[in-house]
Structures are given as structure tokens and as C-alpha cells.
C-alpha positions in Angstrom: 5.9 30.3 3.2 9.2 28.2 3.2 8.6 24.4 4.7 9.8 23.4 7.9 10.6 20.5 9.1 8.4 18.2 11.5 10.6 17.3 14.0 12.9 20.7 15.7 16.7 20.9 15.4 17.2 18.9 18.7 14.7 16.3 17.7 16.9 16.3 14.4 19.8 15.7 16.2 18.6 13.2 18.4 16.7 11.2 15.3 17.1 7.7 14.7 18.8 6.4 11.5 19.6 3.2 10.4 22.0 1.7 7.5 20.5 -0.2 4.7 22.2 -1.8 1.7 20.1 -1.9 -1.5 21.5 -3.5 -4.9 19.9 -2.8 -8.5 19.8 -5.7 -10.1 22.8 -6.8 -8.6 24.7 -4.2 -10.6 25.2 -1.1 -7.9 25.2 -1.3 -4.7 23.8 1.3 -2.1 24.4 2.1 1.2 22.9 5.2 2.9 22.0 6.5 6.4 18.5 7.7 6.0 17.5 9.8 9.5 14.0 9.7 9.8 14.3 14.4 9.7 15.0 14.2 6.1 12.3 12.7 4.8 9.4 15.0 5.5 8.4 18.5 5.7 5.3 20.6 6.3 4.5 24.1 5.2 1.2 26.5 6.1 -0.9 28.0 3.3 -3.2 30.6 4.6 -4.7 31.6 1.3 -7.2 29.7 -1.6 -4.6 29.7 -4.0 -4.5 27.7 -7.3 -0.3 26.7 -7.3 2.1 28.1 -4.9 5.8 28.0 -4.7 7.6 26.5 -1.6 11.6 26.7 -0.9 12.3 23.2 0.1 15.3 22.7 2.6 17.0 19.8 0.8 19.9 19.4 -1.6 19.1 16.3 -3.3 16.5 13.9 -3.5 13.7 12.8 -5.2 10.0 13.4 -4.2 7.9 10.7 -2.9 5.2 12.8 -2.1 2.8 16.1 -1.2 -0.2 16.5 0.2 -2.9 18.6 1.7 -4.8 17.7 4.7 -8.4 17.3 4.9 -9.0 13.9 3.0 -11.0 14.0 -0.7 -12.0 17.4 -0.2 -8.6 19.1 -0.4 -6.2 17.2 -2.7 -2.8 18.2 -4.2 -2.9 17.8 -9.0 0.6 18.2 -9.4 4.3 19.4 -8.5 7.2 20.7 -10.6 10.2 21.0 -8.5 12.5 24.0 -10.3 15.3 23.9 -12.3 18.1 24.9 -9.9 16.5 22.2 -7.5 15.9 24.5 -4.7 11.8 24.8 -4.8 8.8 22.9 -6.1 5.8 24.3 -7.5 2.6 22.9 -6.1 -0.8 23.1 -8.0 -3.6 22.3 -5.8 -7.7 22.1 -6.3 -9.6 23.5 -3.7 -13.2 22.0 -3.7 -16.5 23.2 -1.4 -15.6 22.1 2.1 -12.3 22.3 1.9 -11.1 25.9 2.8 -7.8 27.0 4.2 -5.7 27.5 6.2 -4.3 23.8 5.7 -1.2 22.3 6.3 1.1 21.0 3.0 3.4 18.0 3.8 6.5 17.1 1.5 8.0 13.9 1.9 11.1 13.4 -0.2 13.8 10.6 -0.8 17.2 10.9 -0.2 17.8 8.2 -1.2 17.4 4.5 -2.2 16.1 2.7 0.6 14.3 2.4 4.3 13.6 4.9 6.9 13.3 4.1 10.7 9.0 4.0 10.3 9.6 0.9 8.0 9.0 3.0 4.6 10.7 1.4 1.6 11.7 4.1 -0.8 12.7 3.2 -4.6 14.1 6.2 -6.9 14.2 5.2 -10.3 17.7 6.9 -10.6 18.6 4.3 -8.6 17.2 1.3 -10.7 18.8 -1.0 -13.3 16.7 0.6 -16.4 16.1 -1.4 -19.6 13.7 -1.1 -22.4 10.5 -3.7 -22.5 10.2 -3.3 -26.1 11.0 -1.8 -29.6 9.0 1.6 -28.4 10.6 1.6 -25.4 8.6 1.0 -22.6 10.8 1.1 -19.6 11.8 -2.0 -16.2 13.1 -0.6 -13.4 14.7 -3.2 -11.6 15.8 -2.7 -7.8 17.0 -5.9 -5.8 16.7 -5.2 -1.2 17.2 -7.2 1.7 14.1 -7.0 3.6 15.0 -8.4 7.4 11.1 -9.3 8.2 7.7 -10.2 6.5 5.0 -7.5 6.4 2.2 -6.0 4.4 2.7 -2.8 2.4 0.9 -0.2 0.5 2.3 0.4 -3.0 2.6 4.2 -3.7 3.6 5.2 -7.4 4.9 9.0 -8.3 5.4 10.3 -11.9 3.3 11.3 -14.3 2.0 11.1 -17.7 1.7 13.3 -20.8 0.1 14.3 -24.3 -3.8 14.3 -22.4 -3.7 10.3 -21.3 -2.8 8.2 -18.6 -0.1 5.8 -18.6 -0.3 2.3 -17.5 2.4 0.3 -15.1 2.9 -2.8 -13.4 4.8 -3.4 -9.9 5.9 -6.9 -9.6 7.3 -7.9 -6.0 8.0 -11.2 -4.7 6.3 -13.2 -7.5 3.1 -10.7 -7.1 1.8 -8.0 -9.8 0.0 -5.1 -9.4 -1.6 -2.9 -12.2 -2.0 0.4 -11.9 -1.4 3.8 -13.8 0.2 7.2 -13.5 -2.3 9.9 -13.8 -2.4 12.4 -16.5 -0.1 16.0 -15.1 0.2 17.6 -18.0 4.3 17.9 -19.0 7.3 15.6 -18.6 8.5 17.4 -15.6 4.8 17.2 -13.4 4.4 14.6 -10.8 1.8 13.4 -8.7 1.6 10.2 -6.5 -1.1 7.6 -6.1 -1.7 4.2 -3.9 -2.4 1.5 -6.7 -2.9 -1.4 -3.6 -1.4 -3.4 -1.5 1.4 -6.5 -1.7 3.4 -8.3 1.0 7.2 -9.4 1.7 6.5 -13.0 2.3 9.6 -13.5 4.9 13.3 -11.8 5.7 16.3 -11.9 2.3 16.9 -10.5 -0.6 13.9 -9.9 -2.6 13.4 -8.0 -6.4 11.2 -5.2 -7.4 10.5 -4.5 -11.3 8.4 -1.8 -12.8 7.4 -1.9 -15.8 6.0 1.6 -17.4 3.8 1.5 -20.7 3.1 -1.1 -22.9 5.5 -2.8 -25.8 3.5 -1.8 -28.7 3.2 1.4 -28.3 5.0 4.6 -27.6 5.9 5.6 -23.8 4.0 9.0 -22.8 4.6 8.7 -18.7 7.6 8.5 -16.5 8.2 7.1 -13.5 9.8 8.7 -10.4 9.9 6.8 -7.4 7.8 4.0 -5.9 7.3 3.6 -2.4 6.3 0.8 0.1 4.2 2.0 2.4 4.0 -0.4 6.0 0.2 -1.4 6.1 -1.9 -3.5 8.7 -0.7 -6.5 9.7 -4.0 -8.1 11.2 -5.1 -6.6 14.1 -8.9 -5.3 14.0 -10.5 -2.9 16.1 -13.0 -3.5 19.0 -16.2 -5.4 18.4 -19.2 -2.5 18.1 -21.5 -1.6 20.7 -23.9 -4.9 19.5 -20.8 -6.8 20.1 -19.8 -8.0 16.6 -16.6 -8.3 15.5 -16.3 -7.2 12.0 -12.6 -8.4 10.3 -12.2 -6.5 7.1 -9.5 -8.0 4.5 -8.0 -4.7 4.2 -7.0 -5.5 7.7 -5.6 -8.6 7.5 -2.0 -10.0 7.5 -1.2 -12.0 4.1 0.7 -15.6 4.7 1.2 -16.3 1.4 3.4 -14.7 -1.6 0.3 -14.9 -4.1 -2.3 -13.5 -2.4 -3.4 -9.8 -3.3 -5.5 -7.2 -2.2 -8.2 -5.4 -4.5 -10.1 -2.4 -3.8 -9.9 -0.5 -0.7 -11.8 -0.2 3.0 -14.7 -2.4 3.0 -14.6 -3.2 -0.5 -11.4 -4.6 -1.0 -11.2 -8.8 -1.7 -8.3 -10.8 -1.5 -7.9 -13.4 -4.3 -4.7 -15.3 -6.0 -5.3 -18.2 -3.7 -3.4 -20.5 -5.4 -1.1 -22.0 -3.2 -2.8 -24.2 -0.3 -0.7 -23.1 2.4 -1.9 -19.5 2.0 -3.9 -17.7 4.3 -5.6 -14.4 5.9 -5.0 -13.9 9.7 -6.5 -11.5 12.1 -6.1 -10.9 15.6 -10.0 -10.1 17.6 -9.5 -8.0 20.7 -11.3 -8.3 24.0 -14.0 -10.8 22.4 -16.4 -11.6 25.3 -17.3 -15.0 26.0 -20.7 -16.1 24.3 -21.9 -17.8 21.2 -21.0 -16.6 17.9 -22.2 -17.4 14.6 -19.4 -17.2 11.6 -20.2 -15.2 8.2 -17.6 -15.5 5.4 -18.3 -13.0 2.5 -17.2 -15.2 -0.8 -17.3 -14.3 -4.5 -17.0 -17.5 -6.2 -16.4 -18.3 -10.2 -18.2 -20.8 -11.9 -15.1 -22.9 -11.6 -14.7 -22.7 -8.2 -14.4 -25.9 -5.8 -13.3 -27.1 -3.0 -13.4 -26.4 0.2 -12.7 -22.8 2.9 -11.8 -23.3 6.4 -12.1 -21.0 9.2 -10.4 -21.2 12.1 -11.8 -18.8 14.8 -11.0 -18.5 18.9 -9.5 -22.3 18.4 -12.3 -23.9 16.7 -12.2 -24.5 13.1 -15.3 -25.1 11.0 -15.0 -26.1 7.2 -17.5 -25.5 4.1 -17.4 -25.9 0.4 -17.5 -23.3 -2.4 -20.8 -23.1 -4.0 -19.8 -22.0 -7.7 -21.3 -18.8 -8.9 -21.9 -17.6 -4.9 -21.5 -13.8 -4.1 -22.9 -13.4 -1.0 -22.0 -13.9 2.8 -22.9 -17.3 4.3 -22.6 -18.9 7.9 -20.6 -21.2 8.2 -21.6 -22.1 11.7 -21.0 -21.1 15.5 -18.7 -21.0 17.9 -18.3 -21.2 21.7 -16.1 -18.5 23.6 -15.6 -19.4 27.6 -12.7 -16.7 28.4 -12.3 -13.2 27.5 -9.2 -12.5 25.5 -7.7 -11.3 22.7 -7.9 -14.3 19.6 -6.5 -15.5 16.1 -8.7 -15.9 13.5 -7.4 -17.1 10.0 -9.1 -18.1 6.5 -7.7 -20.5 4.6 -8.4 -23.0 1.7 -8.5 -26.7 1.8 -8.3 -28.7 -1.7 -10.2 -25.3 -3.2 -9.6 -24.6 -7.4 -10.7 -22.3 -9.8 -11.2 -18.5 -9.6 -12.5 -17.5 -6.2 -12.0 -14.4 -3.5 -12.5 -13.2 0.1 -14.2 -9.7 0.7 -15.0 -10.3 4.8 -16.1 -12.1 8.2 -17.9 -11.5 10.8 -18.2 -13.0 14.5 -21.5 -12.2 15.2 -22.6 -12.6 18.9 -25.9 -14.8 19.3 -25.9 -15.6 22.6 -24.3 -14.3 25.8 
């Protein structure tokens, strides 16, 4: 069954697009109108098949993406676009639970740059390429003008060879992120995978490098595209039905160009707190006034020091790092009078050594 596209051919028509400039290395420069229609498509499969073929409705373009719906249980191994460009062949594992019909979405890039939803996309065709090493592992370099600070999730496609995985590493704004492209099976395979999560610090130019494999040894993984996903930017739900406010770090806004995100959900941390003015910010809604007692989840080195400050509902309280702690302590409570919606940020004061945040919680004591 051919793909079709999302939106319908007025919607097309009437689709927002906006003109961004994006520079590789300062070498080339790109500009290219990007509508929002031509960057993703969806296509029925009715059957429990192992690979099927889909027509895609494009010309050119690189893709950033495909996937099944139905979370873990129904997940997409690979794609081979053909030769002549004109379909991709789509291998997909069907696990118990996850049964058809489902719907398969496509997302492609055009082209070098950002779509109206705030996507960053990065085709490698695009990049300045040079060789890390005598074996050639491969930078791409890409240089963009990014007009505001946000959080993003890093998305890598390609894929690697010869029964192994391949390793890269996504530098952005003075930040690195490790990750690796997953084994497909031949040069021409591709799947895509989030490795985390960075942040634009503020509006300019700004410079993203890949690097792919390592410089003593032999490249068996290529790189496609790389896309920059928008991600939360500190707003947390509703408190639960006890009336605790739970603020998760996946959740949170970054202020600072060194802090980075590991792990996902409830188990990420944030740690690279190196510079004193960063910080983690949330936003609580409709907090209730009451008494609440603050617990910060810490995982402290044995070199940590220093001290953490939190800042909740315009009261700040202040504790040292105990070296060697990985647990949650209170750090004291706090008085709320009027209902609202309030900041909440972490930050360190005078801290050192290796240390990270995984959580905090407003817990309501007293009404």
C-alpha cells in the first residue's frame, strides 16, 4: 500500500513554511523552504509481514525516520530505500502483543535544516566531511543559526556493518554525547535511534560535529542524518491525587551549555555541572497552598563538595553534598499561601567534584 501523506492536498497548500540558512563549516551555504507536508508520511499495513515495500511520494531526500505504532511491542529493524529512489523497503519484527493492522510513518528530509514544528534536520550530504584519522573515521561538520534556546532530543540514522555496532559522538554547543549506530546488516540499511538529549544555550550561529568510529581502527557504520528533536522545556504535569508534585529531570529546561541528560523517563540524571551559573528549572502547575517538604535525589562522588540550592515557590533552602550519597534527602519545607502555577530551579553553590541530579519532589505535609 503506497504512503500518503498526513496532511490533504488543501492542507498542503495551505502549510506553513519558513526559510532557514544553514552553512557547513562555513564552506556552503543553504537555504531551503521546508513546508511542514514534505516531511512526513503514513502508510496502512494490514498484514503480519516480515519486510514490505512502500512507493514513497518524494523525489529527493534523505530519511530521518520510520516507524510503527504501538511503542516496544511493534518496532521497525531496518530500511533500504531502492536504487532508482522511488521506494524503500521496510523490514519490521512483529512481537506477541503487537498485531496488525498498524499504521507506518515515514519522515524524510528534504533538506538541510528546520521545519515549522521546530525539528532540526542534518543530512550528512550536506556536511563538511573530513577524516578523524589514518583509518578513516569520519566529522561531519554542519554550522546553523538557531534564533532561540531550547532543549532537544538527539536522533541518529545510519547504520553499521560486518555483525557489530559502530560507535559516534555528537558534539553541540561545547556538549558530547556518545552513542552508537545499531548493527543493519549492509552498507545501504538504516535504522534510527534517540542517543539523549542536549540543549542550544541561547539564539546565533552554533556548530554541530559528528564524529563516526574510532581513529585506530577501520570505519564499519555510516551515518545518514542526525536530527534534533524539540524536547520539554520544564513544565511538569499536575501534582497526583496525594497532592505531590513530582519534577522529573527529563522534564526539565537546561540553563547551562554543560549540563547533560543521561538515561531516560524516571531514570535519567543530569550531571556536567561545572559551571556555577548552571541550573535545572521547572514550572509546578496549580500547587495548592499548604506545607511542603523538599526531596532532592543526589548521586554524589567521593569527591563531591559543596553546596545545592533549591529554590522552590520563592523560597530557597541550601544543603551540602555529602560525598558517596545516592539517595533522596530533604532538604526542608516550604510554605505555599496562594494557589498558582510556580518556578522551581536546582542549582549549585561553590559545589566540585563529580556529582548528578536524578529528581525532586514537593511533597505536601500539611494542608
Amino acid at each position: 500500500m503506497n504512503p500518503r501523506r498526513c496532511c490533504g492536498q488543501l492542507a498542503s497548500l495551505l502549510a506553513i513554511a519558513a526559510t532557514f540558512v544553514v552553512s557547513a563549516a562555513d564552506t556552503v551555504r543553504i537555504s531551503r523552504t521546508i513546508p511542514a507536508s514534505l516531511c512526513r508520511y503514513t502508510g496502512r499495513i494490514a498484514d503480519k509481514s516480515a519486510s514490505k515495500r512502500f512507493d514513497v511520494p518524494w523525489s529527493d531526500g534523505e530519511i530521518a525516520s520510520v516507524s510503527l505504532d504501538g511503542g516496544p511491542r511493534r518496532y521497525v529493524k531496518w530500511w533500504k530505500p531502492s536504487d532508482d529512489g522511488k521506494s524503500v523497503r521496510v523490514a519490521m519484527d512483529w512481537v506477541r502483543g503487537g498485531e496488525p493492522p498498524a499504521v507506518l510513518t515515514i519522515e524524510s528530509i528534504p533538506a538541510t535544516g528546520q521545519t515549522p514544528d521546530g525539528r532540526w534536520s542534518f543530512r550528512t550530504a550536506d556536511a563538511t566531511t573530513t577524516n578523524a584519522g589514518p583509518n578513516a573515521a569520519r566529522i561531519h561538520e554542519w554550522t546553523f543559526e538557531a534564533m532561540r534556546p531550547g532543549n532537544y532530543t538527539v536522533e541518529i540514522t545510519g547504520g553499521a556493518w560486518d555483525e557489530r555496532t559502530e560507535a559516534v559522538e555528537v558534539e553541540l554547543c561545547g556538549q558530547v554525547r556518545p552513542g552508537q549506530l545499531d548493527f543493519t546488516g549492509g552498507r545501504n540499511r538504516s535504522s534510527s535511534k534517540a542517543i539523549g538529549r542536549m540543549r542550544i544555550p541561547g539564539p546565533g550561529r552554533q556548530r554541530l560535529r559528528v564524529q563516526v568510529g574510532e581513529s585506530n581502527r577501520n570505519v564499519q557504520g555510516m551515518l545518514t542524518a542526525i536530527v534534533l528533536r524539540p524536547a520539554p522545556e520544564g513544565v511538569v504535569p499536575r501534582p497526583d491525587g496525594s497532592g505531590v508534585h513530582a519534577l522529573r529531570v527529563a522534564d526539565a529546561a537546561l540553563a547551562g551549555a554543560s549540563l547533560t541528560v543521561l538515561g531516560w523517563g524516571d531514570t535519567a540524571e543530569v550531571t556536567g555541572w561545572t559551571e556555577e551559573a548552571a541550573q535545572l528549572e521547572w514550572t509546578c502547575r496549580d500547587i495548592a497552598p499548604g506545607h511542603y517538604r523538599v526531596e532532592l535525589s543526589v548521586r554524589a562522588g567521593t569527591d563531591a563538595s559543596g553546596d545545592l540550592e533549591v529554590r522552590a515557590l520563592g523560597q530557597t533552602l541550601r544543603a551540602p553534598l555529602r560525598p558517596g550519597l545516592d539517595s533522596a534527602r530533604v532538604l526542608g519545607e516550604i510554605e505555599v499561601t496562594d494557589p498558582g502555577n510556580r518556578d522551581v530551579t536546582v542549582r549549585p553553590r561553590g559545589a566540585r567534584g563529580s556529582w548528578s541530579v536524578s529528581g525532586l519532589k514537593l511533597v505536601r505535609v500539611q494542608p
